[in-house]
C-alpha positions, -999 to 999 in steps of 0.1 A, spaced: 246 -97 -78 268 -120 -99 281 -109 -132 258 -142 -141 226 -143 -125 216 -171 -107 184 -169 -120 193 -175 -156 206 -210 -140 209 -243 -161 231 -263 -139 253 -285 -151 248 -316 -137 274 -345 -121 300 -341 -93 331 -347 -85 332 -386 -73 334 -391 -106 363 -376 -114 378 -391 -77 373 -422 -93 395 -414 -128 423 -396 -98 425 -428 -79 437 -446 -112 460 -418 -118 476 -423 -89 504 -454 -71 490 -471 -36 513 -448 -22 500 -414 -30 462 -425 -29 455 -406 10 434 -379 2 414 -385 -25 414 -425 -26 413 -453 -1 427 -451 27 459 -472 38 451 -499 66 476 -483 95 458 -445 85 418 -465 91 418 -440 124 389 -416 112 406 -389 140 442 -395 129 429 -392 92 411 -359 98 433 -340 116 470 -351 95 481 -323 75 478 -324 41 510 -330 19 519 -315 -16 509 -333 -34 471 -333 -15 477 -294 -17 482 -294 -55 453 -323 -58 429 -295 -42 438 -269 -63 436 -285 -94 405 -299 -83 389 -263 -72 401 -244 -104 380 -274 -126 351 -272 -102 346 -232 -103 348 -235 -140 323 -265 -143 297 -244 -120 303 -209 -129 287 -205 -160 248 -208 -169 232 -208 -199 197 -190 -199 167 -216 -202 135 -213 -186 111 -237 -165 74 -245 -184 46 -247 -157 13 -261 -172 -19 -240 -157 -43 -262 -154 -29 -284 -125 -20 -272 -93 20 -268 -83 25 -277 -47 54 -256 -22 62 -270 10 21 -276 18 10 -246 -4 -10 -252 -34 -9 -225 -66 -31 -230 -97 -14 -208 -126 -41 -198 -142 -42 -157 -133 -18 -136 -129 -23 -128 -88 -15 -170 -84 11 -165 -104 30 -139 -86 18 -155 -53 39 -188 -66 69 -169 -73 72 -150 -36 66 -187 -20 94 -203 -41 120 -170 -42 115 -168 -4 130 -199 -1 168 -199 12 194 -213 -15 222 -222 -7 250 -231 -34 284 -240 -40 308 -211 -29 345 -202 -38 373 -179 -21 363 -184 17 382 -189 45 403 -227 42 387 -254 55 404 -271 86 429 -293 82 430 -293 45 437 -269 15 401 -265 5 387 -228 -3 357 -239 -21 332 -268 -20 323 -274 -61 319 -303 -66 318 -321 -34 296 -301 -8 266 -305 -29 246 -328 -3 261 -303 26 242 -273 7 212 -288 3 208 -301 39 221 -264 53 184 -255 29 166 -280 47 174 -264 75 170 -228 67 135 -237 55 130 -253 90 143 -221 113 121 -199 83 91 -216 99 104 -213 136 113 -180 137 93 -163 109 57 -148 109 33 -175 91 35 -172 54 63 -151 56 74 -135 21 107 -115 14 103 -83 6 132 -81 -20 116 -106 -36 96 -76 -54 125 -63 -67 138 -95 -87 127 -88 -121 141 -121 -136 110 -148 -133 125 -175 -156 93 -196 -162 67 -198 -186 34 -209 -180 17 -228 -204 -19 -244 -212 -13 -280 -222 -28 -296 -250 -37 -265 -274 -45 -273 -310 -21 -238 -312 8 -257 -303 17 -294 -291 34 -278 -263 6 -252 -247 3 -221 -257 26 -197 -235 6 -168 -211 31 -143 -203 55 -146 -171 45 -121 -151 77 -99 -139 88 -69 -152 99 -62 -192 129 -78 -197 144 -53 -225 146 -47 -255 151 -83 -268 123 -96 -253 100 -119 -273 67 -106 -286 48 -133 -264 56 -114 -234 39 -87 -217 41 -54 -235 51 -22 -217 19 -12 -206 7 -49 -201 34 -53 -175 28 -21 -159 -10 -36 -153 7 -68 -139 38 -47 -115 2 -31 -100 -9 -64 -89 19 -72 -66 9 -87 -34 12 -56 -8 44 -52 11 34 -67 49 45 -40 75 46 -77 95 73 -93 67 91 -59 64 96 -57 105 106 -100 103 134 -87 80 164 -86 105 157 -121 118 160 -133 82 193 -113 78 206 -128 109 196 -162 103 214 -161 65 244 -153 84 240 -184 104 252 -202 72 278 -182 59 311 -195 47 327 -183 79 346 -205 104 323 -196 134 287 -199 112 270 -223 131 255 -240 106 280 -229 81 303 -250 58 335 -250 84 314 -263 115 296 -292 93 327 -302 80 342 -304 114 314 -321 130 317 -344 99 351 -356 108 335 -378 134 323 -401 112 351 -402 92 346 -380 73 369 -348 60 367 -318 34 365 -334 -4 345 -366 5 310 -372 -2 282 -369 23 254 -390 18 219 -375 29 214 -400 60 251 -386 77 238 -352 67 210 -354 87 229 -365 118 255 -336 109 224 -311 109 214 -325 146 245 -322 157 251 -286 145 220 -273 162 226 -290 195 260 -274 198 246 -240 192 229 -217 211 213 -197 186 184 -221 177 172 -214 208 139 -234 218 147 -257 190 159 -297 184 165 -321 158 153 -356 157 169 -383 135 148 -412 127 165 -446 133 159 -472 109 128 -462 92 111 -456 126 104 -424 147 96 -434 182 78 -410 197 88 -417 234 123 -405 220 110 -375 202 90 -364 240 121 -370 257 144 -344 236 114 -318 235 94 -321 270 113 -293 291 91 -305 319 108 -341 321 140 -323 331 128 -304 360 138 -322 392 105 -323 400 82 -331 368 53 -308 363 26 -324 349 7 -291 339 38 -278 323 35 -264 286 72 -261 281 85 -279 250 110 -275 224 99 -270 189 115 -298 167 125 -310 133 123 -342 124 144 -358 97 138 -397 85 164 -410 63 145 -435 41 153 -455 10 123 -455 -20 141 -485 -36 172 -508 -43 188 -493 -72 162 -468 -88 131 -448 -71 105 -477 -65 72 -457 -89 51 -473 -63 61 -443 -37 53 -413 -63 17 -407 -47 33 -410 -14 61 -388 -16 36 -362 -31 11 -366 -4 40 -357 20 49 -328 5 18 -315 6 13 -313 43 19 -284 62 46 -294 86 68 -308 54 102 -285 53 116 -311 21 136 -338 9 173 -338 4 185 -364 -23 186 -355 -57 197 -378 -87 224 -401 -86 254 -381 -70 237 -349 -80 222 -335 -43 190 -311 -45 168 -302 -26 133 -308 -31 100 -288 -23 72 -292 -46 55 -307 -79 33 -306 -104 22 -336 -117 48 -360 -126 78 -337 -118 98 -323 -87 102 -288 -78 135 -284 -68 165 -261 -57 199 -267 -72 234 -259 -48 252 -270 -84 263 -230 -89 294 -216 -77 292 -183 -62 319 -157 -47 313 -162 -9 298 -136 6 310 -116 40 282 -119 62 300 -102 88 292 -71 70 262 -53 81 249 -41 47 257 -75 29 229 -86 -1 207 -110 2 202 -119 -36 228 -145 -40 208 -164 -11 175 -163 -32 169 -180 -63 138 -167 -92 146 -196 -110 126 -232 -104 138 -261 -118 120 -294 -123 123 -332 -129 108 -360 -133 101 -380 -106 117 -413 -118 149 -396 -120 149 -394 -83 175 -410 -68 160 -435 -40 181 -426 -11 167 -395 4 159 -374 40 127 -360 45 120 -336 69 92 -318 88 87 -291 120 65 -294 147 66 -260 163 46 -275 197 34 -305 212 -2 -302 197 18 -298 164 37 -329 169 7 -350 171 -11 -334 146 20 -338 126 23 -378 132 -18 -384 124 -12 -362 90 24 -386 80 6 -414 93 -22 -408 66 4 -397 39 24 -428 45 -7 -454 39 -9 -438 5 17 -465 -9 8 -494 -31 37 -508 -14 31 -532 17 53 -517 38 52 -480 40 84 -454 39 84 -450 77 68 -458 105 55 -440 143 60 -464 173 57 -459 208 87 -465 227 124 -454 224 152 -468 200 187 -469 201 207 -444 195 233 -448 173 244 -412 166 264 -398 138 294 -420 150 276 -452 138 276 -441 104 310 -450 89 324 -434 58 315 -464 37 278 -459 42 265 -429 28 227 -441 26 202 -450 56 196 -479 76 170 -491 48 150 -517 64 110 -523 64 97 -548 87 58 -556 92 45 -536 125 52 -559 155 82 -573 144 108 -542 144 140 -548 151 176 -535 152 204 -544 139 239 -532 158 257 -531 126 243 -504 105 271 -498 82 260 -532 65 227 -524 38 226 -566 28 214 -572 62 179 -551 53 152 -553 31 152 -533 5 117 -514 -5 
């Protein structure tokens, strides 16, 4: 564990465009190549990727990384207030924290989750002088979660819960019960981990009390004890190693074809097509694709080709059950400049279906990644933390840094509009149940049009090439069903309606 555990986290918030912005001023025409706009005769996104950096890029970076490990190295201990009288929603999974078994059964979902943070000291990127990602891989981090929480449900034994989970003793949240003439707040009920020393207050559990509580644990699964080393080796398929397939290295270097390089800022619709791209490369996801909605639309004629094996054959089977399990991510915009309140409801109703694996988005240039609520605020894992990188190459390496005790939450208008959801459909029964229950979830708006839409047919695919540098949000269009359309210029938002 950290000398500073990540469970005491209170991230600090911003990133590092804005400091970009203050470099660029800093700095003549001239010297403005790695950090600031490019020069017309360097506009090739290949030549720009692969140049080598020069000195002056080299002493950029490292001033830049010192700053950044200090800015997210440090926490300061705070904790999380969760009211028990209305229900907090996980990824389709509803807790009411009103006893102490729902209690503990809320922290196992959320600590099971994969985080995935800001790291330092591993293995240069490509092509550049970067050894860390603070302050700029924040929106990387939190789509490498999304992901993990998708191959958690493919590969994992339903309602999976880590085992060393029991042994995290930090639970930094309170519960509370709103509206006591006791306290404007809510009067706290205990957190219910185990004593915390000898400075902890006299509101929490007592020695005996917690003793009680430790007792009530939710029984070690011989079925989540034997699921262990697929989650050990499917941590390691995100390490900060230059041959992770989903690591740092390889989604920087699929990055590159859109222009993008180590140090820029990744917007959550290229992330998604990153993430495609990063599983279709690989063959450890076996069984396994990623679909990328197009314009606010998922056709479904596209979504059968990529996962019916049988359409492949050379000979189609009819009677074949072969199909890939897939997730699907829809880049979506919830308004022009600020989250449109009309979508709350909606964007609640979707997290509470089953085959929801989260949003990426976060607040303005602040990436998180979101997988719950309670009433008006999002549940939400933070990258912002800078960590020592870990060698998962080692057999014995620890799996603590990779799971956080701490939720955080915020409210909803905070939200920044531009956003990714995503969902898993582990079969083709799955997949329609899955477009029915998003179908129903999406005519929950007040709006007129809703976030997405299903339609039959196939759309055009534009890949992650047809997302320049200069668009870091989606395709945000809405139009009335019957009259889709597509536009071959996606890099340009005024040519779509905004919701």
């Amino acid at each position: 564990m950290n000398s500073v555990s990540p469970s005491a986290a209170q991230y600090v918030g911003g990133v590092m465009q804005d400091e970009l912005v203050d470099s660029r001023r800093q700095q003549p025409p001239e010297r403005q190549n790695s950090f600031g706009p490019r020069l017309p005769q360097t506009l090739d996104p290949s030549r720009e990727a692969t140049r080598e950096p020069d000195e002056m890029d080299k002493l950029k970076a490292k001033m830049m990384s010192a700053w950044n490990n200090v800015k997210y190295g440090w926490t300061v201990k705070s904790k999380t207030s969760f009211n028990k009288i209305s229900p907090v929603t996980v990824l389709g999974h509803s807790y009411l924290l009103n006893s102490e078994d729902e209690v503990e059964r809320f922290r196992l979902a959320f600590v099971s989750r994969i985080w995935l943070t800001y790291r330092r000291d591993f293995p240069q990127l490509e092509g550049s002088t970067w050894t860390t990602d603070c302050g700029w891989g924040c929106m990387l981090r939190s789509g490498q979660m999304l992901l993990a929480q998708g191959l958690l449900v493919h590969l994992m034994p339903r309602d999976w819960a880590w085992p060393g989970a029991q042994q995290l003793t930090d639970v930094d949240f309170e519960v509370f019960r709103p509206r006591s003439p006791a306290r404007a707040g809510g009067v706290p009920i205990p957190s219910f981990g185990s004593p915390r020393g000898p400075n902890t207050p006299e509101k929490s559990l007592s020695g005996s009390q917690a003793s009680r509580c430790s007792q009530k644990k939710r029984p070690e699964s011989a079925k989540d004890r034997q699921a262990e080393p697929i989650h050990h080796k499917l941590v390691t398929w995100f390490g900060d190693q230059p041959l992770a397939p989903f690591g740092l290295h390889q989604l920087v270097e699929i990055g590159k074809g859109s222009g993008k390089k180590a140090g820029d800022w990744y917007g959550p619709c290229i992330v998604a097509h990153i993430l495609r791209k990063a599983v279709a490369k690989t063959s450890v996801a076996q069984n396994l694709a990623v679909y990328v909605a197009q314009d606010c639309t998922v056709y479904r004629e596209d979504v059968v080709r990529l996962c019916d094996l049988s359409l492949s054959q050379t000979v189609p089977d009819p009677s074949s059950q072969a199909w890939k399990s897939v997730i699907i991510l829809v880049p979506v915009r919830l308004g022009g400049e600020a989250l449109n309140p009309s979508y709350i409801d909606c964007v609640k109703n979707i997290l509470k279906l089953d085959c929801c694996i989260g949003i990426i988005g976060g607040k303005p240039k602040h990436s998180l990644y979101f997988i719950g609520f309670q009433d008006e605020q999002l549940l939400y894992l933070d990258p912002h933390y800078c960590q020592p990188m870990i060698d998962v190459t080692q057999v014995s390496f620890s799996l603590e840094s990779f799971h956080c005790s701490s939720p955080k939450k915020m409210p909803f208008n905070r939200m920044d509009p531009s956003c990714t959801i995503g969902f898993y459909a582990k079969n083709k029964k799955d997949f329609e149940s899955l477009c029915s229950a998003v179908s129903m979830a999406l005519s929950s708006s007040e709006e007129k049009y809703p976030i997405f839409t299903f339609v039959e047919g196939q759309g055009q695919d534009y890949g992650l090439e047809g997302h320049s540098s200069n668009h870091s949000g989606p395709a945000a269009h809405i139009l009335p069903p019957g009259k889709l359309g597509r536009s071959n210029n996606i890099s340009n938002s005024d040519e779509f309606v905004f919701l």
